[in-house]
DRENPA-3360 file (N, C-alpha, C; in nm, 2 decimals, always signed):
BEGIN
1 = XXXXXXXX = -0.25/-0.47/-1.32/-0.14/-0.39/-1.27/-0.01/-0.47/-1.30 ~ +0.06/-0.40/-1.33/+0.24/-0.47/-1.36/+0.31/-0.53/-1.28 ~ +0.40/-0.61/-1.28/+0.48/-0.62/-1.18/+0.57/-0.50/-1.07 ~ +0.58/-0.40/-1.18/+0.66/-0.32/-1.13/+0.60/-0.23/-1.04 ~ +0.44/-0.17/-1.07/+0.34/-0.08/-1.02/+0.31/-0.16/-0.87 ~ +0.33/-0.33/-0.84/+0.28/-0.36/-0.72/+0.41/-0.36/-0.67 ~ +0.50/-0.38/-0.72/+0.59/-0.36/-0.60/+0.65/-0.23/-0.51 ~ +0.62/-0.12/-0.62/+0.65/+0.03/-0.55/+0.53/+0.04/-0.44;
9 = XXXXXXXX = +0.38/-0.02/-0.51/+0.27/+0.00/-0.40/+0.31/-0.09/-0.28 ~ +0.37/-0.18/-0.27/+0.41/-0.23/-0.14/+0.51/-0.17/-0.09 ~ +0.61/-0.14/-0.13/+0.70/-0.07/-0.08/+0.62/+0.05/-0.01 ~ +0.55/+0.13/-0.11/+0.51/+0.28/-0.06/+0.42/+0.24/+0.11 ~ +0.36/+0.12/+0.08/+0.27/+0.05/+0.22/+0.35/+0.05/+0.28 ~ +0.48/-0.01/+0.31/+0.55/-0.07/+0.43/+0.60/+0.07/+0.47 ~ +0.63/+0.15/+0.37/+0.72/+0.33/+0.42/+0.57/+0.34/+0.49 ~ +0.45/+0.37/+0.46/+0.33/+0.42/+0.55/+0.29/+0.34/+0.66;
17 = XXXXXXXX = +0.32/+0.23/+0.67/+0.26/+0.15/+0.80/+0.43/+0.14/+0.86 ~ +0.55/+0.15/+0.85/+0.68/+0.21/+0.95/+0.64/+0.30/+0.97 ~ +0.61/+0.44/+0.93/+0.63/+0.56/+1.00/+0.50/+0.56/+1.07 ~ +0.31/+0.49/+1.05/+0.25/+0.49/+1.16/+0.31/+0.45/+1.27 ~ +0.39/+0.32/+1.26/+0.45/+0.25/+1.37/+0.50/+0.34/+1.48 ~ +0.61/+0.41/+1.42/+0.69/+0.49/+1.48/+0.64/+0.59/+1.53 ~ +0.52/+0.67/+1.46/+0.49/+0.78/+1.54/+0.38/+0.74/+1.72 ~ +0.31/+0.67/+1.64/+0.27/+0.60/+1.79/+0.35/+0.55/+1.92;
25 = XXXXXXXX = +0.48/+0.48/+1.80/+0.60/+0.42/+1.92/+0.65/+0.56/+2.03 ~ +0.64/+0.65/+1.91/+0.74/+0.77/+1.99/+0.64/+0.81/+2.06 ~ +0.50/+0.85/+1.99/+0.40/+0.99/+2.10/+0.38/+0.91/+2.23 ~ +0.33/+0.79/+2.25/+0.30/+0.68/+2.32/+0.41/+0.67/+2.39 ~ +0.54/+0.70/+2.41/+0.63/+0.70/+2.49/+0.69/+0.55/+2.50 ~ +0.64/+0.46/+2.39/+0.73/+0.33/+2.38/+0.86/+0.25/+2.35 ~ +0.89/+0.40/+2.26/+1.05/+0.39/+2.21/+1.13/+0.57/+2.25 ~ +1.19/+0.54/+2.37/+1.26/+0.65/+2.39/+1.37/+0.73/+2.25;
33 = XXXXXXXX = +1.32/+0.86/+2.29/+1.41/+0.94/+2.15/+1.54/+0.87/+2.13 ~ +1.64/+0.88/+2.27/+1.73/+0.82/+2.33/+1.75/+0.69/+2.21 ~ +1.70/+0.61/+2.21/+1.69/+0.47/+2.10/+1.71/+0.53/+2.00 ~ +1.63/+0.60/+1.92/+1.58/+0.65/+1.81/+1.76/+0.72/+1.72 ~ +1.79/+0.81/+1.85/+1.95/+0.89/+1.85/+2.03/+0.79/+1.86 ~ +2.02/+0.72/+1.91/+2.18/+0.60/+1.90/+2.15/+0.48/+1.78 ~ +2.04/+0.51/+1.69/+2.04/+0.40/+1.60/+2.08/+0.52/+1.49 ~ +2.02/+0.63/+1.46/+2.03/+0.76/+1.34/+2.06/+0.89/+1.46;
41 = XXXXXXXX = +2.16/+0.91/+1.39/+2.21/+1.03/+1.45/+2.22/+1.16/+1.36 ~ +2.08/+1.26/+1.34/+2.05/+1.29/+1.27/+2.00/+1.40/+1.34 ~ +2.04/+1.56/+1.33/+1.99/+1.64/+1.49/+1.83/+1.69/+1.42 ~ +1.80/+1.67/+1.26/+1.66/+1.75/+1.24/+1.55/+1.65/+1.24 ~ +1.60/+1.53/+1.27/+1.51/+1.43/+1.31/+1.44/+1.39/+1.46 ~ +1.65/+1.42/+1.59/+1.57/+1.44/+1.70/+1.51/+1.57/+1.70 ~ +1.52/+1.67/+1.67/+1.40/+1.83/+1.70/+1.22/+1.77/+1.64 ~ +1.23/+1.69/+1.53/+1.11/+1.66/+1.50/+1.04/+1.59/+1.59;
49 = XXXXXXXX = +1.15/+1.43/+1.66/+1.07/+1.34/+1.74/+1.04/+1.43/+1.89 ~ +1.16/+1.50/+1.92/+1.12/+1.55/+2.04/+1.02/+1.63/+2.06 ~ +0.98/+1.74/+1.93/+0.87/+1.83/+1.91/+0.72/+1.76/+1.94 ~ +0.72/+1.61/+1.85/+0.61/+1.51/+1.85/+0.61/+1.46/+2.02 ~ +0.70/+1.48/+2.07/+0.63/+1.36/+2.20/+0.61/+1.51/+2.27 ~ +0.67/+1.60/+2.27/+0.60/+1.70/+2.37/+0.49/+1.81/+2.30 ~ +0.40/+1.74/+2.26/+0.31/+1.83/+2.21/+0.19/+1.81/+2.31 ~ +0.13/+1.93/+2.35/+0.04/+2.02/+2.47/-0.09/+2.03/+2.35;
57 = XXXXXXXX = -0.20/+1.99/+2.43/-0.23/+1.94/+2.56/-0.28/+1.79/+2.55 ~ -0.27/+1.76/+2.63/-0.26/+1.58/+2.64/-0.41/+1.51/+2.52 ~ -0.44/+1.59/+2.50/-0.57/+1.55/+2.41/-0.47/+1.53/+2.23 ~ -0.45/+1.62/+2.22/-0.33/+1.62/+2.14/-0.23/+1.53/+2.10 ~ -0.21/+1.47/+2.13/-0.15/+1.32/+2.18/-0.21/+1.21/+2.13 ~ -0.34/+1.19/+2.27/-0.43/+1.09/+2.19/-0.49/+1.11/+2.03 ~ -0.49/+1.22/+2.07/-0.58/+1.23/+1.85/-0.46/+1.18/+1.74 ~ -0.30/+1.23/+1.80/-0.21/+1.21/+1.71/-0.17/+1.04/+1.70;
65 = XXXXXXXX = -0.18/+0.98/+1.85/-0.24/+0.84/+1.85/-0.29/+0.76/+1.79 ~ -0.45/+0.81/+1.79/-0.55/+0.76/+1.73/-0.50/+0.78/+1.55 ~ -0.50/+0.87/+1.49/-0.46/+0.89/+1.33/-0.36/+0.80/+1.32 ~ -0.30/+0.82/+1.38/-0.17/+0.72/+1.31/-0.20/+0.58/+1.34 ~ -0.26/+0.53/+1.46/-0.31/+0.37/+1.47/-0.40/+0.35/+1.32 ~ -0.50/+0.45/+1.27/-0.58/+0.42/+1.18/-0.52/+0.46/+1.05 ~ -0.40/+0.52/+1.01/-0.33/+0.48/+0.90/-0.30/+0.38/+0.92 ~ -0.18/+0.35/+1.02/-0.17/+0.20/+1.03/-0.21/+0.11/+0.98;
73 = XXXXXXXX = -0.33/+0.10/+1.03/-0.40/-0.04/+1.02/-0.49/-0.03/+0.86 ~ -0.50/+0.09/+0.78/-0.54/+0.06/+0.66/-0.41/+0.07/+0.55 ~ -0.31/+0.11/+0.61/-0.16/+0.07/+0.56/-0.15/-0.11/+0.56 ~ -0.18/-0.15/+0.66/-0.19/-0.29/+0.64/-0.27/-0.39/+0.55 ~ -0.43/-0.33/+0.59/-0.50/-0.38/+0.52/-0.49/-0.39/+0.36 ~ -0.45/-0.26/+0.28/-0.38/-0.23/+0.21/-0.31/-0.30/+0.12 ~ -0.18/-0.35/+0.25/-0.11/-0.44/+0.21/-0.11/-0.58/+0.19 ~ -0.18/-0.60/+0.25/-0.27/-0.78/+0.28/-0.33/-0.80/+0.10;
81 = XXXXXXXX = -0.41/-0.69/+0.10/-0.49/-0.71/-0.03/-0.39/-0.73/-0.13 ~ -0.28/-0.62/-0.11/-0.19/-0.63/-0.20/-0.08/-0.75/-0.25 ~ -0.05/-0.85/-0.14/+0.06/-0.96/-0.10/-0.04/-1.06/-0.15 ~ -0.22/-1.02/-0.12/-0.30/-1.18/-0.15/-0.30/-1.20/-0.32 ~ -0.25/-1.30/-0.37/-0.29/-1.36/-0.50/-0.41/-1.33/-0.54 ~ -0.44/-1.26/-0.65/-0.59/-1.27/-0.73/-0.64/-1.43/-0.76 ~ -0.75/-1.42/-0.81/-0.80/-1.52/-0.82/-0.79/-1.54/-1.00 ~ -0.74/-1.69/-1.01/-0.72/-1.68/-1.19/-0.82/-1.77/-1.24;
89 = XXXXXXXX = -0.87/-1.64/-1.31/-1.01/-1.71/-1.41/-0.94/-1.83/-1.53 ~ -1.05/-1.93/-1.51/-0.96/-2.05/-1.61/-1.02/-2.01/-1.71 ~ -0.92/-2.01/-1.79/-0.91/-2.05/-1.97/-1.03/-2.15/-2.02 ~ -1.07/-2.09/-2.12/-1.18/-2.14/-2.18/-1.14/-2.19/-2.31 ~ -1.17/-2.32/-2.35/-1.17/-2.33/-2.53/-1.29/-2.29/-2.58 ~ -1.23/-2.25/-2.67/-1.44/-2.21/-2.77/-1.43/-2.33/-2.86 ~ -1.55/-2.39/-2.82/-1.63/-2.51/-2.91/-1.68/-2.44/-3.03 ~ -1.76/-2.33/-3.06/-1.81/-2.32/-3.13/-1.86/-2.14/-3.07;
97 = XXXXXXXX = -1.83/-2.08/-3.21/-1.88/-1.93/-3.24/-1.97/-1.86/-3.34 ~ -2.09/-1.79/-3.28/-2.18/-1.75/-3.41/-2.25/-1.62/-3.36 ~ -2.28/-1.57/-3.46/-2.37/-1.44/-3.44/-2.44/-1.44/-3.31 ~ -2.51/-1.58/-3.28/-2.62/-1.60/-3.18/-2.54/-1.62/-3.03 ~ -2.42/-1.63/-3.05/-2.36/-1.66/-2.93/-2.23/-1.77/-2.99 ~ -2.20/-1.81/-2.84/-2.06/-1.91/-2.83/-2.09/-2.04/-2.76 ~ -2.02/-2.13/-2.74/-2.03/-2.23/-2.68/-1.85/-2.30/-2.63 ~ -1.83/-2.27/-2.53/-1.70/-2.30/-2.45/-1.69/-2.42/-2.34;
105 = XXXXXXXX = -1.61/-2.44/-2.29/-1.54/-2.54/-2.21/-1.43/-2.53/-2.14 ~ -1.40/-2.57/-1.98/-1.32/-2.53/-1.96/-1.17/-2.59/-2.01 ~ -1.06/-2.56/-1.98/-0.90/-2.65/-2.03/-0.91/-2.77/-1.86 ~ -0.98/-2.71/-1.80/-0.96/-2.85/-1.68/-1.05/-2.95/-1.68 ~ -1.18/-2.94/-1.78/-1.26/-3.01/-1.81/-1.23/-3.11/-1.92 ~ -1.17/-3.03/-2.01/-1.11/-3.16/-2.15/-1.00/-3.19/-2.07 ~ -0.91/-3.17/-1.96/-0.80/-3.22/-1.92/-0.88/-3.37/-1.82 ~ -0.98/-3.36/-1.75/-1.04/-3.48/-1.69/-1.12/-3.56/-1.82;
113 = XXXXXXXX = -1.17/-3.51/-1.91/-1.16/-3.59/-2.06/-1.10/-3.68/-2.06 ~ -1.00/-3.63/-2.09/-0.86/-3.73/-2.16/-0.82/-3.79/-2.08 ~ -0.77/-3.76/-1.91/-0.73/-3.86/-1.83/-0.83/-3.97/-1.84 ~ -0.99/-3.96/-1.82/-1.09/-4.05/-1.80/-1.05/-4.17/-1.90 ~ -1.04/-4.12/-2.04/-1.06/-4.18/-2.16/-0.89/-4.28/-2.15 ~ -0.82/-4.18/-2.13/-0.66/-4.28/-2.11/-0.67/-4.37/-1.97 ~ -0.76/-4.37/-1.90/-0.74/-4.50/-1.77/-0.81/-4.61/-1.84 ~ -0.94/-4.53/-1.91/-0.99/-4.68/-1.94/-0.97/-4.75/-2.05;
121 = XXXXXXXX = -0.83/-4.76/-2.08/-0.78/-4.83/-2.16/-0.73/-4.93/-2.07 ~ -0.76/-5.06/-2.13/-0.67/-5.18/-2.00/-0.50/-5.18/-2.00 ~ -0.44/-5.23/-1.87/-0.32/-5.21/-1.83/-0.28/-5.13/-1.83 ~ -0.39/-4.96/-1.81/-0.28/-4.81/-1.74/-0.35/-4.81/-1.66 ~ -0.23/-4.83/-1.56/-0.24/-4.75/-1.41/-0.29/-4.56/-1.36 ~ -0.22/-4.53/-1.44/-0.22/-4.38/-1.37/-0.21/-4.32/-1.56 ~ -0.26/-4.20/-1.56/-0.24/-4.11/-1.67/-0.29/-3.97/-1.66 ~ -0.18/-3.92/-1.69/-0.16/-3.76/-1.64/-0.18/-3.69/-1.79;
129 = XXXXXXXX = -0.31/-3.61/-1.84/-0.30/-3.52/-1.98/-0.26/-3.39/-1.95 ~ -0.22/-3.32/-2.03/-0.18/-3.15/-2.04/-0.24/-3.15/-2.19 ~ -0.31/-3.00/-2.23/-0.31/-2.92/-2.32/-0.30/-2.83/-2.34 ~ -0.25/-2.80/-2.46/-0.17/-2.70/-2.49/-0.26/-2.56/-2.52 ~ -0.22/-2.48/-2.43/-0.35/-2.34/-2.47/-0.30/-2.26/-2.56 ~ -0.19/-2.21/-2.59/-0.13/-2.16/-2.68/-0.19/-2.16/-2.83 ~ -0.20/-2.29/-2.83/-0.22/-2.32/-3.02/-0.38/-2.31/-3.06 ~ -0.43/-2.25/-3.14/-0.58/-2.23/-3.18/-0.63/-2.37/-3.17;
137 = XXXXXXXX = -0.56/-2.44/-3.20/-0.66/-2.62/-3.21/-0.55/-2.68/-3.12 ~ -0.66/-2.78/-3.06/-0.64/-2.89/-2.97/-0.51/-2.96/-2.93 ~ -0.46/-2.93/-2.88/-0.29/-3.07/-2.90/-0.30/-3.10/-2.71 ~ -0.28/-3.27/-2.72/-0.28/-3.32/-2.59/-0.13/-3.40/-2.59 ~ -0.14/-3.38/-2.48/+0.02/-3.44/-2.43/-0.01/-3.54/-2.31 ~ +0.01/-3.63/-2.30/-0.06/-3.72/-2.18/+0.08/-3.85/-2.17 ~ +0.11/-3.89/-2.02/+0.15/-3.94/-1.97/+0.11/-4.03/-1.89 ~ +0.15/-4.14/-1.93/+0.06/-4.29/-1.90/+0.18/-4.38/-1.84;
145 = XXXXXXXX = +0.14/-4.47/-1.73/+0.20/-4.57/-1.67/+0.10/-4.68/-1.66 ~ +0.21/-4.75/-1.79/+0.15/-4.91/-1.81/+0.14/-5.00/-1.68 ~ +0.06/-5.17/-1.71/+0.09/-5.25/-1.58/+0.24/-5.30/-1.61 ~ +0.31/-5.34/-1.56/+0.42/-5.44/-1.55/+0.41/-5.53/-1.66 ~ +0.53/-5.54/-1.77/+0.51/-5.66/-1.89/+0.39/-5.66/-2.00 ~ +0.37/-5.53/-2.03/+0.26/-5.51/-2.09/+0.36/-5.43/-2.26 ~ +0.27/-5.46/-2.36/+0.33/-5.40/-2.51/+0.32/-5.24/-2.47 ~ +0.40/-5.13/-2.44/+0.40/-4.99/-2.44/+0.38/-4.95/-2.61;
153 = XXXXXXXX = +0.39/-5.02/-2.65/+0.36/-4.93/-2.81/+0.17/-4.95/-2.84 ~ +0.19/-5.09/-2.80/-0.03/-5.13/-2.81/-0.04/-5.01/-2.70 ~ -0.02/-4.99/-2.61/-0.10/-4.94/-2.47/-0.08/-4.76/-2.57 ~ -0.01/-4.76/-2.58/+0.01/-4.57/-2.67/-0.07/-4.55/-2.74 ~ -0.07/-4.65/-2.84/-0.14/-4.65/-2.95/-0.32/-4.64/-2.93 ~ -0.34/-4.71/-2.82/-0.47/-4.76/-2.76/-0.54/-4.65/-2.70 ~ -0.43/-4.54/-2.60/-0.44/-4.44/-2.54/-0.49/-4.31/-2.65 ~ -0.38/-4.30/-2.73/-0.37/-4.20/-2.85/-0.52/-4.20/-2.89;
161 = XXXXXXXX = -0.56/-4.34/-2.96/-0.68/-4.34/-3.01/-0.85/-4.34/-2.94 ~ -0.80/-4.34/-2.79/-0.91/-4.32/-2.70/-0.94/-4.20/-2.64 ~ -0.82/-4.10/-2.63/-0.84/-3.97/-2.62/-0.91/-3.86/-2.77 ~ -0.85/-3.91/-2.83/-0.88/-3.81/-2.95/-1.03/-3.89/-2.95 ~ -1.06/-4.02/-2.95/-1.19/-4.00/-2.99/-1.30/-3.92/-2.89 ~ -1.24/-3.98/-2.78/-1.31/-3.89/-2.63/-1.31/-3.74/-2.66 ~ -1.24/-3.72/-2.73/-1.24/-3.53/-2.70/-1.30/-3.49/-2.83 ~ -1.29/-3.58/-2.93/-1.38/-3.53/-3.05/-1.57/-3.56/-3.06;
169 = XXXXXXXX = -1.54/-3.61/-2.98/-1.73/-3.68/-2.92/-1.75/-3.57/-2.81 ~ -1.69/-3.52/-2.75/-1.69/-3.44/-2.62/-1.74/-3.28/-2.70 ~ -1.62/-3.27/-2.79/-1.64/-3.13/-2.89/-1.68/-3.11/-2.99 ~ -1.67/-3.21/-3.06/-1.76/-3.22/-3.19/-1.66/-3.15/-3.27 ~ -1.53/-3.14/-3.26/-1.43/-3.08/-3.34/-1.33/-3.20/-3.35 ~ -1.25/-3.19/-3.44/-1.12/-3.24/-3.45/-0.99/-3.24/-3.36 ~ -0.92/-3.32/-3.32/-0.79/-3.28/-3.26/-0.69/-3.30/-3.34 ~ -0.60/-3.17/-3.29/-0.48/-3.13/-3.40/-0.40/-3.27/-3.37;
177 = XXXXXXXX = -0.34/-3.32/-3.22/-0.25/-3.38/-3.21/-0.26/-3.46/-3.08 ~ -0.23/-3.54/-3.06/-0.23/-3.61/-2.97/-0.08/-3.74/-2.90 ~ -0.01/-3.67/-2.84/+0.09/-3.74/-2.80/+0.13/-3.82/-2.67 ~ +0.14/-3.91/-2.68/+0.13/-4.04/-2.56/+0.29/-4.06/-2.52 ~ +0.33/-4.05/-2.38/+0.41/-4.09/-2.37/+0.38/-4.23/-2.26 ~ +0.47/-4.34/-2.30/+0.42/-4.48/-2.17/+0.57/-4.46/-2.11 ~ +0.51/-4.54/-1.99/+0.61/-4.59/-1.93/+0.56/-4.66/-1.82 ~ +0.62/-4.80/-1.82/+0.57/-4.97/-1.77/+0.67/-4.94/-1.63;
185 = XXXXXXXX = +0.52/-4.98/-1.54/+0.59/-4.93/-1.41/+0.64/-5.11/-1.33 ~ +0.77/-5.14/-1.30/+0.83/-5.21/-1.26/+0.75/-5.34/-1.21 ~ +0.77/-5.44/-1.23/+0.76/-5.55/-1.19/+0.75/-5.55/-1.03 ~ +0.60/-5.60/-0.97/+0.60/-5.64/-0.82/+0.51/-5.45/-0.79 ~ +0.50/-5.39/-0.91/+0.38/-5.27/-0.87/+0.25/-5.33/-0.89 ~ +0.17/-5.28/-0.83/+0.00/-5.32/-0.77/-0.07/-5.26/-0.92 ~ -0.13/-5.37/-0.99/-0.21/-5.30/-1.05/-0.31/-5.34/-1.04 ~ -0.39/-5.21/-1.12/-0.48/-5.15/-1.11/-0.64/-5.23/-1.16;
193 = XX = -0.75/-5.26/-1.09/-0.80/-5.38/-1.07/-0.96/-5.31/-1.09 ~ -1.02/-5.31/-1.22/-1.12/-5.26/-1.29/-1.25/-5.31/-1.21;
% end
């Protein structure tokens, strides 16, 4: 569904769950017409509310009640479903495609790959990977925080060449690219203790 198609359907929900509101407010005698006239001053609106609250015989009432509580409330439900986020199926890479079938992986599975592979290189503390779904083949982008006084060009280098091997033993494919960014986290931080 579009963006545009849900938002008329919410709209068209909140116009259907207001006017249940209201007609229950009014039959139910909880919002005097009185209110109704000093907010819209409109005479073929009061002839309609006033026609609705004096409608004979009192059974008449409750049934008009009842319907409109139970629009209501599936005006809501409605809307609930409508306001709640779908659930987003993750992205798959395909390993491999044949007549006989496929063989896939998730993008959050080669993303704990590559983190695994970039910590255990010595002197990174923390390393955060991203890949790129976009591009038909592999490209990782990973962000690494050295120990304190450590070579950031060895530790990249070290990283670079431990992911790509990790993810090509993992897939049994090639990776297009692999890009490391370091950065040596200050002097007097706690590292990280194997």
């Amino acid at each position: 569904m579009t963006i545009l198609n849900r938002i008329l359907a919410i709209l068209l929900l909140l116009l259907v769950l207001a006017t249940a509101v209201g007609t229950v407010a009014v039959t139910s005698t909880l919002l005097p017409i009185k209110t109704v006239d000093q907010a819209i001053s409109y005479a073929p609106l009061h002839n309609a509310l006033t026609d609705l609250r004096n409608v004979h015989p009192q059974n008449t009432q409750i049934l008009i009640i009842a319907i409109a509580a139970v629009v209501g409330l599936i005006a809501l439900l409605l809307l609930l479903v409508e306001l709640t986020p779908g659930r987003r199926r993750e992205r798959l890479y395909t390993v491999s495609e044949s007549r006989e079938g496929n063989v896939t992986i998730t993008y959050s599975t080669l993303r704990t790959v590559a983190d695994g592979a970039a910590r255990a290189v010595g002197d990174v503390n923390e390393a955060r990977c991203q890949l790129d779904r976009r591009q038909p083949n592999l490209r990782v982008r990973c962000n690494v925080t050295a120990a304190p006084f450590t070579d950031a060009a060895a530790i990249g280098q070290s990283v670079e060449s431990a992911i790509r091997t990790r993810l090509q033993e993992t897939l049994g494919t090639p990776v297009e690219h692999v890009g490391v960014r370091v950065a040596v986290a200050p002097p007097g931080t706690p590292i990280r203790v194997r």
